[in-house]
C-alpha positions, 0 to 999 in steps of 0.5 A: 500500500502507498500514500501520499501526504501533502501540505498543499493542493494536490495540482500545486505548481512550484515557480522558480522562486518557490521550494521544490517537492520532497519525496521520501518513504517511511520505514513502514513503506508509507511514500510521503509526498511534501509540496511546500506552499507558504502563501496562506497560513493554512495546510492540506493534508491529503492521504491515498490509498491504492484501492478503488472500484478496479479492485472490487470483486465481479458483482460487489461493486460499490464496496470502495465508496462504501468503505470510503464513507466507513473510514468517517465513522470513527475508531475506538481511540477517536469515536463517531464524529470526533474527526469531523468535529475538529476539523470543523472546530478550527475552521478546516474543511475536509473530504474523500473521494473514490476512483477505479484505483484509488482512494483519497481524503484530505483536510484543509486546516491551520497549518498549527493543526497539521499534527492533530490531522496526522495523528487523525490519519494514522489512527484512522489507518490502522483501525 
């Protein structure tokens, strides 16, 4: 499985006089994608899953949207609407979306709650 994290829109364009894309993958085999993008004070967070309808058995169609919205339905260390309602509380917006080979959310906040974000992720990942 790789993902992708990013502190700026995912169609971000870098100029001469701007810091150029950094790739790096984790330990735990999670591609980590940076595009720094310091016109506003705020961060998109964007995780990809390499799964999407493509990936569905024959006559189960549906079943990577549906896990899609599942994914907002909370863990055990962060319950029901704890997510969207931080996101929410510091002004951020956030979605997901699903295509034939992938799945994505993101969430746009303050950049200071790019740590909260993460720590959404990871445990939303591993639950």
């Amino acid at each position: 499985m790789t993902c992708a994290l990013s502190t700026a829109g995912l169609f971000a364009q870098t100029t001469a006089s701007s810091t150029p894309p950094t790739s790096f993958m984790l330990s735990n085999g999670l591609q980590v994608v940076v595009i720094p993008d310091h016109r506003t004070p705020v961060v998109t967070e964007m995780i990809w899953y390499k799964v999407g309808s493509s990936d569905e058995p024959a006559g189960k169609s549906g079943l990577a949207h549906f896990l899609e919205h599942l994914m907002f339905k909370g863990t055990c260390k962060h319950p029901l609407d704890e997510f969207i309602q931080t996101v929410a509380r510091v002004g951020g917006n956030q979605n997901a979306f699903t295509s034939v080979d992938y799945t994505a959310y993101f969430q746009r906040v303050p950049r200071e709650q790019l740590p909260t974000m993460l720590a959404f992720e990871a445990d939303r990942m591993t639950a």
